[in-house]
N, C-alpha and C positions, 0 to 999 in steps of 0.2 A: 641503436646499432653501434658498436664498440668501433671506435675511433684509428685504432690500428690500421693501417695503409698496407693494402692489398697487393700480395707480392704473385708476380707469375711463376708457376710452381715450375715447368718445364724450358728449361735451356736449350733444346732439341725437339722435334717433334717425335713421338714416338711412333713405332711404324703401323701398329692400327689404325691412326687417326687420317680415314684415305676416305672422308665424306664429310658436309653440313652436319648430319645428323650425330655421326660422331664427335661432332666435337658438342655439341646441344648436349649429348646424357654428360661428356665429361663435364660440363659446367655444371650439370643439376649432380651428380658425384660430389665435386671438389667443393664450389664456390660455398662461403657460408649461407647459412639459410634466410639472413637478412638481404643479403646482397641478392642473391637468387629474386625472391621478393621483387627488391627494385628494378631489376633487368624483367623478369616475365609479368611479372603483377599477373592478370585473370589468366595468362596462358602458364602460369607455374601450376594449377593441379587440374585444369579445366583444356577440353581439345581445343589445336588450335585451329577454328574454320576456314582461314586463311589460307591453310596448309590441307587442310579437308578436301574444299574448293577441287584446288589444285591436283590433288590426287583425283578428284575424279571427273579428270580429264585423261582422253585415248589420243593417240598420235594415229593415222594410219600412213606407212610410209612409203615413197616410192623408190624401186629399187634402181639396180644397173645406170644407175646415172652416178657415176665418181667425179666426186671435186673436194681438194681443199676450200674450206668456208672462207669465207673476209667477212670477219667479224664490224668492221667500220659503217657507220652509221651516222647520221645529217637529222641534226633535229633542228628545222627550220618554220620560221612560221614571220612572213614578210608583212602582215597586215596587223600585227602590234602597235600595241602604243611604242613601245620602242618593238624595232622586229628584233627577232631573234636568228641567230645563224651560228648551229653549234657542227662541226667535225670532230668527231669522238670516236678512238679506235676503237671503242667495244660498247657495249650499250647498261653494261654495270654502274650504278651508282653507289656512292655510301650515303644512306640514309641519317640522316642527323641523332644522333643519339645522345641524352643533355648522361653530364660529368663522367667524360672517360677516366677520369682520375680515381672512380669509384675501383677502377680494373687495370690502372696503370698507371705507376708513379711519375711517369712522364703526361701523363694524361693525351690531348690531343695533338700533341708533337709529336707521340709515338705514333697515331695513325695518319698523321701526315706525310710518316716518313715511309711509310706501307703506300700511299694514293701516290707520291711522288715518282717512288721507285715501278711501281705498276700503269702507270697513267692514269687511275681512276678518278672519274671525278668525287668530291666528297661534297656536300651538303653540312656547314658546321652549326651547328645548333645555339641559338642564343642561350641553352643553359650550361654552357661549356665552359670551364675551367682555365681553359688559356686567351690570353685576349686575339680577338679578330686580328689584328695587325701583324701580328705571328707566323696568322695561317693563311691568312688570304696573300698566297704568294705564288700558287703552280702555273708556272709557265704552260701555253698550250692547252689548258683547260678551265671552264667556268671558275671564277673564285668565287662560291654560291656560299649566301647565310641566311639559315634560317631565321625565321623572325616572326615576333608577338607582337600585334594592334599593344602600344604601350597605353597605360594608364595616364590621363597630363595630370603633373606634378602639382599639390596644391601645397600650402601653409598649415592649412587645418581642414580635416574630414567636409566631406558634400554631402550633401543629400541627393537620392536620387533623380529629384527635378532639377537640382543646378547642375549635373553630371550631363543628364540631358539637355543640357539650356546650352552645354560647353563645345559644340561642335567645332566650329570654326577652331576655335584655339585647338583643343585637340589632334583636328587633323594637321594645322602648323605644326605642333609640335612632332608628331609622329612621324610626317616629311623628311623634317630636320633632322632627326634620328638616321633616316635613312641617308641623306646625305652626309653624317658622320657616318656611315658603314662606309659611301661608296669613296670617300677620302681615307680610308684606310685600305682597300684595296678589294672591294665588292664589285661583280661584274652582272650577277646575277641575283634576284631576292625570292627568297620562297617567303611567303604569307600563309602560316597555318588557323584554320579559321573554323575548323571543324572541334574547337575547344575552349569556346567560352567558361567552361566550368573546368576544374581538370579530373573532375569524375569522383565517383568516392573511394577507389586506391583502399579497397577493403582487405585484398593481401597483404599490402606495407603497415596496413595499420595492425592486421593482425598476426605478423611476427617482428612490429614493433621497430619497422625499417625506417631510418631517416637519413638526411644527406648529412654526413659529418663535417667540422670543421675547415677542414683541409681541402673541399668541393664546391666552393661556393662558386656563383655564375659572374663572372667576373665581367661578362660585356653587356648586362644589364643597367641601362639607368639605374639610380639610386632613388627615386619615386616610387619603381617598383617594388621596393621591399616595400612597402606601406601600402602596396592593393590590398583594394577594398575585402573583406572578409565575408561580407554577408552576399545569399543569391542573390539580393534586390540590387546591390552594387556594383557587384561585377556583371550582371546584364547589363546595367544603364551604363557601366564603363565598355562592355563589347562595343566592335565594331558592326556597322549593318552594310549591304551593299551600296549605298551611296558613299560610306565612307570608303570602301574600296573602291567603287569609280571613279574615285574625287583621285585618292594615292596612287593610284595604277598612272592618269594621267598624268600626276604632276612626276611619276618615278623617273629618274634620270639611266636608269637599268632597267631591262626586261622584269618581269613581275609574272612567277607561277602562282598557284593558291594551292593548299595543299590541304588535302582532307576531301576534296570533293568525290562524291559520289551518285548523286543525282544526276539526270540528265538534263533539266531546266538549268541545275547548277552551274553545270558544265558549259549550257551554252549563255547564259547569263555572264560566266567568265569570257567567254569570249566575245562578247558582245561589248563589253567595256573596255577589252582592249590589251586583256591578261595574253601573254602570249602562250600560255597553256596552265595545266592543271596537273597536279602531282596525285593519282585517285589513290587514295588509302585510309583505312579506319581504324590510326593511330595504333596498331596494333593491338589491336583491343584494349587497348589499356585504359583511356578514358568510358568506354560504353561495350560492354563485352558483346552482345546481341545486334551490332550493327553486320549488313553485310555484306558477303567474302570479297572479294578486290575482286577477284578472280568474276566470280557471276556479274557483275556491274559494269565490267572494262569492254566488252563488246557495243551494247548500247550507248554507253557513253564517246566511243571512236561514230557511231552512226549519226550520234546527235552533231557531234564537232566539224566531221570532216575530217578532210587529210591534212590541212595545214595548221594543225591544231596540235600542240604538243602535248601529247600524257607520259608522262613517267607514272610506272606501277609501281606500288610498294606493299606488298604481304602476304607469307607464306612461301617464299622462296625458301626449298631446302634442297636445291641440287639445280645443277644446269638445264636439263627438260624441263623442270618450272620456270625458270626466265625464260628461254624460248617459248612454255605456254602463254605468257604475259604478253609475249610481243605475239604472237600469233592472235590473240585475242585483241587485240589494239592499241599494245603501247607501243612509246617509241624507246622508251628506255625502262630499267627495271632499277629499283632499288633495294639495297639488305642493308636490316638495323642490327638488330640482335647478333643475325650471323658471324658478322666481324667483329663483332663483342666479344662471341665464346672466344676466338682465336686471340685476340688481344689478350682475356685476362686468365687463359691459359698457357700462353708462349709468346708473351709481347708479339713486337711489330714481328716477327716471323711467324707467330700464331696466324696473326691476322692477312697477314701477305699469303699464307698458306692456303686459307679459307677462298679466297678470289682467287688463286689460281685455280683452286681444285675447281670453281664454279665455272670459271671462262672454258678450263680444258673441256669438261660436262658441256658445257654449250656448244664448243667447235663437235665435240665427239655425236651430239645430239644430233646435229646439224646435218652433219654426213652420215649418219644414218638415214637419216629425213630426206636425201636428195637433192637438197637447197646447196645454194652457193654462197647467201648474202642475207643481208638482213631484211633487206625488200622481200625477196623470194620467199621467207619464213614468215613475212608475215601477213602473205597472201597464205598461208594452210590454214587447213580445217582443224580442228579439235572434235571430239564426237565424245558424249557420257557413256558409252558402253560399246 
């Protein structure tokens, strides 16, 4: 991938771009084809199920009932290892997305200053470009980062049985780590765990996409550029869940897991003390055939319960898809990709554009729907036909 630093081509938004979806073809339009790649990977020529899902679901709505909506929303869960108690004017997140600098020369200081200005909360991804300390600053909202079971640091290469033999010390260390996040100003930790491998990335390989110079993950230990290379390594370096029952307890912040999609899994998380689960299948990027959010998010609210916090993430492409998420049983919804197109189409006003058009879609959805709140929405039905 050529090294040149990707400039936002639009100063202004131009007056077609009045949806998600619009702003999606303009990035497959503009963005180069390597870059493309690294944003879609299996969703760049392959449908997205996600988004599939999603479409086939029906609203039926009830009428003669007028209210403006109150989008605000309570994602609480008091029976944590640490509980949790979040007030959030809207139930939109920004989903962690690694090196925004691939789409903006300001990198993640440009979408901070979109989360800032909107209230949203953002999820910063440990393969980001600008350091933690930066960003975890928003007043009023989660300062949440996401985060990888870290490799423990050796001298010279392990073998698979000493890797295994290494628990104790690994989990210290991985601890530790987190308590450098939460002294830089972390409130909350996502744990993604549904990617021990990171898949085999067959469209980056074949248009030859890589992360350039000028992107590198800058709040990663320096151990981790030395993970292991072979399957047999990086499995015996994954985490299993006792290493997350062991870290959930010892966390000095709330702890989501993110990737889940089972329902053993789900309540396995909650059972050791996660204060919920963020359900998504990493946008197919790691494993295209896993499936839709959308299908899975019902049974998994049945498995948990209501004091169980889900955030959904995949296939939002318009406001009536978040509200089918929360209808189905989240309590919050997340977009990765979406605020992407807008960032590296019209910087932080791309991206401020993309959220609003989505919130107004929700309030507009809402009152069509009959609902007043987000409680109310997310007692409705969904029907496939």
């Amino acid at each position: 991938m050529a090294s040149a630093q990707w400039q936002p081509i639009w100063s202004q938004i131009p007056e077609q771009m009045v949806s998600l979806p619009d702003y999606e073809a303009a990035a497959r339009q503009f963005l180069p084809q390597a870059l493309q790649a690294l944003l879609f990977e299996n969703n760049l020529q392959e449908q997205d199920t996600n988004a599939t899902a999603l479409d086939g679901k029906y609203w039926l709505p009830k009428v003669l009932s007028p209210a403006i909506p109150n989008l605000a929303c309570h994602l609480y869960n008091p029976n944590s290892a640490v509980p949790l108690d979040l007030h959030l004017p809207q139930p939109l997140w920004l989903s962690p997305v690694a090196h925004h600098k691939l789409y903006h020369p300001m990198g993640e200081l440009a979408t901070l200053e979109v989360a800032n200005l909107l209230q949203t909360p953002c999820i910063w991804s440990s393969l980001g470009n600008t350091p933690f300390a930066k960003l975890l600053i928003q007043d009023h909202l989660p300062n949440t980062v996401q985060w990888y079971w870290q490799p423990l640091p050796t001298t010279q290469p392990l073998s698979p049985k000493q890797l295994l033999d290494a628990f104790a010390d690994r989990r210290e260390y991985n601890l530790q780590l987190i308590h450098d996040l939460v002294n830089q100003g972390m409130t909350l930790l996502v744990l993604t765990v549904d990617a021990p491998h990171s898949g085999v990335r067959a469209v980056s390989r074949r248009f030859g996409a890589s992360i350039p110079p000028n992107c590198q993950a800058v709040n990663l230990p320096k151990a981790a550029e030395k993970s292991a290379t072979t399957l047999a390594k990086l499995m015996a370096e994954a985490p299993t869940w006792d290493d997350m029952a062991w870290l959930v307890a010892h966390s000095p912040v709330p702890v989501l897991l993110k990737g889940i999609l089972d329902n053993d899994d789900a309540r396995r998380a909650q059972d050791i003390g996660c204060a919920g689960i963020i359900a998504s299948n990493h946008g197919r990027r790691v494993l295209p055939d896993i499936r839709p959010v959308a299908d899975c998010l019902p049974k998994l609210r049945l498995a948990v319960g209501n004091n169980f916090v889900i955030i959904a993430d995949g296939g939002v492409r318009s406001g009536s898809d978040l509200a089918k998420l929360l209808a189905l049983g989240a309590d919050g919804v997340g977009i990765g990709r979406g605020y992407i197109y807008g960032l590296a189409l019209a910087g932080a006003l791309g991206a401020a554009h993309v959220i609003k058009l989505l919130i107004e879609e929700l309030e507009v959805t809402m009152a069509i729907l009959g609902v007043k709140n987000i409680n109310e929405l997310k007692g409705l039905a969904l029907f496939d036909h």
